[in-house]
N, CA, C and O atoms as a GROMACS GRO file, in nm:
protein
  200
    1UNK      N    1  -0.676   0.088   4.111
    1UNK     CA    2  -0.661   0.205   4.027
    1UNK      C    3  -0.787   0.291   4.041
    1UNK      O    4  -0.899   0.240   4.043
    2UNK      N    5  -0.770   0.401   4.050
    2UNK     CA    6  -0.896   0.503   4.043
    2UNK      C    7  -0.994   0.538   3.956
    2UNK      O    8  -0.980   0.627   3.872
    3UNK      N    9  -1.102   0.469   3.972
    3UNK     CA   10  -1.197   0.491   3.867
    3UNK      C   11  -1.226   0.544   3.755
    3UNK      O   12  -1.295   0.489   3.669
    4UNK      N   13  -1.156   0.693   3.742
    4UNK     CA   14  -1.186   0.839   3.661
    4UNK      C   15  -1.101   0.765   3.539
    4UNK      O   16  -1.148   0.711   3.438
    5UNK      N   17  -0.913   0.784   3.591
    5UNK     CA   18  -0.820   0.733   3.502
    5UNK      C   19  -0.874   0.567   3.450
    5UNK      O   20  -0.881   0.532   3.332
    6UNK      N   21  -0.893   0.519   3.517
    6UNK     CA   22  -0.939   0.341   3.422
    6UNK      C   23  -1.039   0.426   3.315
    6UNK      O   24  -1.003   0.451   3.200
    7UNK      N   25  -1.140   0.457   3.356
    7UNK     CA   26  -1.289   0.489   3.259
    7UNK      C   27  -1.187   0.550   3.132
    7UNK      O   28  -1.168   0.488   3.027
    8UNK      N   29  -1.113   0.706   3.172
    8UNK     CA   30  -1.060   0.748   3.059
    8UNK      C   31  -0.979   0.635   2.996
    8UNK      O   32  -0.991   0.641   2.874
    9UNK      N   33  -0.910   0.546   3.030
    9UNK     CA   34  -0.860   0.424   2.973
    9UNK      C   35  -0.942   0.335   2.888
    9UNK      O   36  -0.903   0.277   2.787
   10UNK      N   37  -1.080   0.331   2.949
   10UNK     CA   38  -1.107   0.230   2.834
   10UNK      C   39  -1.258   0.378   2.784
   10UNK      O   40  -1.377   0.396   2.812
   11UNK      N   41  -1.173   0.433   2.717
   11UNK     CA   42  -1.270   0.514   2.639
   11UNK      C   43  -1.356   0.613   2.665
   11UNK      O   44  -1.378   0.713   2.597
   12UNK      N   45  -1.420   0.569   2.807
   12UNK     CA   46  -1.513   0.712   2.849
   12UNK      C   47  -1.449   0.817   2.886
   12UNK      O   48  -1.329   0.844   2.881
   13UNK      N   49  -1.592   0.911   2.944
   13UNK     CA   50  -1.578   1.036   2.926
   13UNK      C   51  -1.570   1.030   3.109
   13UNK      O   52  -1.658   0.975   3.175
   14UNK      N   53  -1.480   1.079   3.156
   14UNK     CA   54  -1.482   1.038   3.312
   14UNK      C   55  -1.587   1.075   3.408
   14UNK      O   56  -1.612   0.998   3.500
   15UNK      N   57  -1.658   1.200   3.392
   15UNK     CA   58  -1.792   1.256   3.445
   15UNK      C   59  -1.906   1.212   3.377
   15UNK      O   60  -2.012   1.246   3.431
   16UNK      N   61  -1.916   1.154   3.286
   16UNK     CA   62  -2.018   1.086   3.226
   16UNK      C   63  -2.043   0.943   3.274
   16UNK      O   64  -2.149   0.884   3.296
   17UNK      N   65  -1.886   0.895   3.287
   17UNK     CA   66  -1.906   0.730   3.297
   17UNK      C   67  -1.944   0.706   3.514
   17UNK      O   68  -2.016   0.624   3.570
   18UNK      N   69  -1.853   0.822   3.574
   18UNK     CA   70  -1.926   0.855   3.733
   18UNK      C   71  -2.060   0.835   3.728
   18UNK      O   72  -2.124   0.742   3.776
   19UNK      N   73  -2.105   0.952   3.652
   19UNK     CA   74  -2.240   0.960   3.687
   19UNK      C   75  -2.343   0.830   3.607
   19UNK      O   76  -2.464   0.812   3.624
   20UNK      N   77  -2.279   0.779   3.548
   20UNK     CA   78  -2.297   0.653   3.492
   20UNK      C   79  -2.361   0.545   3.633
   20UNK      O   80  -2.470   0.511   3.680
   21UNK      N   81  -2.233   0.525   3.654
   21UNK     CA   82  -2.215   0.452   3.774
   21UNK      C   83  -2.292   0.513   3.907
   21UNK      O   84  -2.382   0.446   3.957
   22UNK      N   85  -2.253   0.652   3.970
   22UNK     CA   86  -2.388   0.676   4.052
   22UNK      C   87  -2.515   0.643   4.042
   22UNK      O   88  -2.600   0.635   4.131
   23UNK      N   89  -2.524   0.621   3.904
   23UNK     CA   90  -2.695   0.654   3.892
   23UNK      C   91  -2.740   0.493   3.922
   23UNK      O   92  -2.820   0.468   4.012
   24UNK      N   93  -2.685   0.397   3.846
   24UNK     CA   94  -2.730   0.234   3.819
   24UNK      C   95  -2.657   0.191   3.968
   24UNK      O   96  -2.716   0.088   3.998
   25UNK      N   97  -2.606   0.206   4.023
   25UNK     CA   98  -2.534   0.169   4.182
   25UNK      C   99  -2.654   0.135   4.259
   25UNK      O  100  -2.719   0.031   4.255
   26UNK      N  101  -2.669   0.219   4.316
   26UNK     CA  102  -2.834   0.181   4.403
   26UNK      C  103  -2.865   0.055   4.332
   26UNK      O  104  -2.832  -0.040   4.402
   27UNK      N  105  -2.908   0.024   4.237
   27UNK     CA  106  -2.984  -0.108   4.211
   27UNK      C  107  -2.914  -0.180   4.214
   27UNK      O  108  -2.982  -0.281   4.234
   28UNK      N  109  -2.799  -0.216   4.210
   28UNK     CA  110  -2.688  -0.322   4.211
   28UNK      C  111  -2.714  -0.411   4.332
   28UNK      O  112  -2.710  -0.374   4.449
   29UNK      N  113  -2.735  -0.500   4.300
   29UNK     CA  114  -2.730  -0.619   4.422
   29UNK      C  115  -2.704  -0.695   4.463
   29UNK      O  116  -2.754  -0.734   4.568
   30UNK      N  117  -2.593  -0.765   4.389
   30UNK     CA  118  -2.520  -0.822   4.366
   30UNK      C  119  -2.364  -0.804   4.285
   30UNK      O  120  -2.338  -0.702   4.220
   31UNK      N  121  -2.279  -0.904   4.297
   31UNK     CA  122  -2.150  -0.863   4.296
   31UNK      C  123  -2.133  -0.856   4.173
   31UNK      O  124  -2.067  -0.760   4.134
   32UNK      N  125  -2.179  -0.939   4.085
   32UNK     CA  126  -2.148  -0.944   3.916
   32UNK      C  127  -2.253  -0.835   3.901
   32UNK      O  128  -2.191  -0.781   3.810
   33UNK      N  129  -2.357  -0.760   3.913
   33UNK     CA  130  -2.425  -0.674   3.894
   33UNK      C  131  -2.344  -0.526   3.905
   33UNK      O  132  -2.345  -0.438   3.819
   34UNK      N  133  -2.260  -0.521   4.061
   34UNK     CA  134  -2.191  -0.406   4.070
   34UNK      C  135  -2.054  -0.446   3.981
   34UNK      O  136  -1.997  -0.340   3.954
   35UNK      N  137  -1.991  -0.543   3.934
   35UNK     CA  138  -1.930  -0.559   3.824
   35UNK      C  139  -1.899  -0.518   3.721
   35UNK      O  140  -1.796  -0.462   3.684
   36UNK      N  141  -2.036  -0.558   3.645
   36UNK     CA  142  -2.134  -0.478   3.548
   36UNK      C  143  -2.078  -0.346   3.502
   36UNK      O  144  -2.072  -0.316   3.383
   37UNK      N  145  -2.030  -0.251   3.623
   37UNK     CA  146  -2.067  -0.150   3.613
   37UNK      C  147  -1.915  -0.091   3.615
   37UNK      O  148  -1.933   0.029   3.595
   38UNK      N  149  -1.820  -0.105   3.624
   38UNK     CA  150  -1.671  -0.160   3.584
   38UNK      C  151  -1.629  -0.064   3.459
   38UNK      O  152  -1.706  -0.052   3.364
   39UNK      N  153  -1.495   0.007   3.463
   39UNK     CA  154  -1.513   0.085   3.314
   39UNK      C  155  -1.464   0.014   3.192
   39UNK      O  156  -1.428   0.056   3.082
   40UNK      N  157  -1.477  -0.137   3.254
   40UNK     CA  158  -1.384  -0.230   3.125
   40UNK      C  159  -1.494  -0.329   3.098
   40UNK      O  160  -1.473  -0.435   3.039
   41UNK      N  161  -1.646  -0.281   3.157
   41UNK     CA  162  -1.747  -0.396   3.094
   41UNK      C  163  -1.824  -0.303   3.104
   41UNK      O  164  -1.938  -0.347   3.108
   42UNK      N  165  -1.819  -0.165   3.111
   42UNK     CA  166  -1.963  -0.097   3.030
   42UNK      C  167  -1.910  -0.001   2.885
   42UNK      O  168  -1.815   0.076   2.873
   43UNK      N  169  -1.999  -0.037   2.802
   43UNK     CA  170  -1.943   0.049   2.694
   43UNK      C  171  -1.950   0.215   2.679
   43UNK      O  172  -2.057   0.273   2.700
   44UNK      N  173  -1.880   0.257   2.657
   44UNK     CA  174  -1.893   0.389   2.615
   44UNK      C  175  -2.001   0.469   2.599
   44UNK      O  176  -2.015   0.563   2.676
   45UNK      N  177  -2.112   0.441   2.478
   45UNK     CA  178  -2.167   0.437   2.413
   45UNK      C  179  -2.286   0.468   2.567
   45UNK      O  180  -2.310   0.585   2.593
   46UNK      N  181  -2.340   0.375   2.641
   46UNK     CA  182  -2.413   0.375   2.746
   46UNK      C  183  -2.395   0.485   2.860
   46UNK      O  184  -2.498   0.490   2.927
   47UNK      N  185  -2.312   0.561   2.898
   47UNK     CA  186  -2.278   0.639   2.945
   47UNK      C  187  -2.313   0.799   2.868
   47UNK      O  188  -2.365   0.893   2.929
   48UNK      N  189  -2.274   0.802   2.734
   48UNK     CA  190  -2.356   0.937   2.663
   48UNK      C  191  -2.463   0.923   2.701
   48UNK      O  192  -2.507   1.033   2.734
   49UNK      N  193  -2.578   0.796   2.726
   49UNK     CA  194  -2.728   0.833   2.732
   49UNK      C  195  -2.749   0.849   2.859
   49UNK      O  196  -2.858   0.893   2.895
   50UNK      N  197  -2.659   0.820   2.944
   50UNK     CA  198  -2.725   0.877   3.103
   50UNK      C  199  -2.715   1.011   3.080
   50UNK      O  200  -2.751   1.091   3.166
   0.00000   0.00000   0.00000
């Protein structure tokens, strides 16, 4: 499923929760790390402050 529609699914804001994810990507280094980053295991809430 495409990223934008899941995020708006579980709550985010779809250009917020992207750039969410662009930004913390680079450091990801692993698989449960890029996981992590998933729109059904980051909260909402974390994405307003990027």
């Amino acid at each position: 499923m495409p990223q934008a529609p899941t995020a708006k699914a579980n709550g985010h804001e779809p250009h917020s929760y992207i750039h969410h994810v662009l930004t913390h990507l680079p450091a990801a280094h692993s698989l449960d790390e890029v996981e992590a980053l998933l729109p059904f295991n980051v909260q909402p809430e974390k994405c307003l402050a990027a």
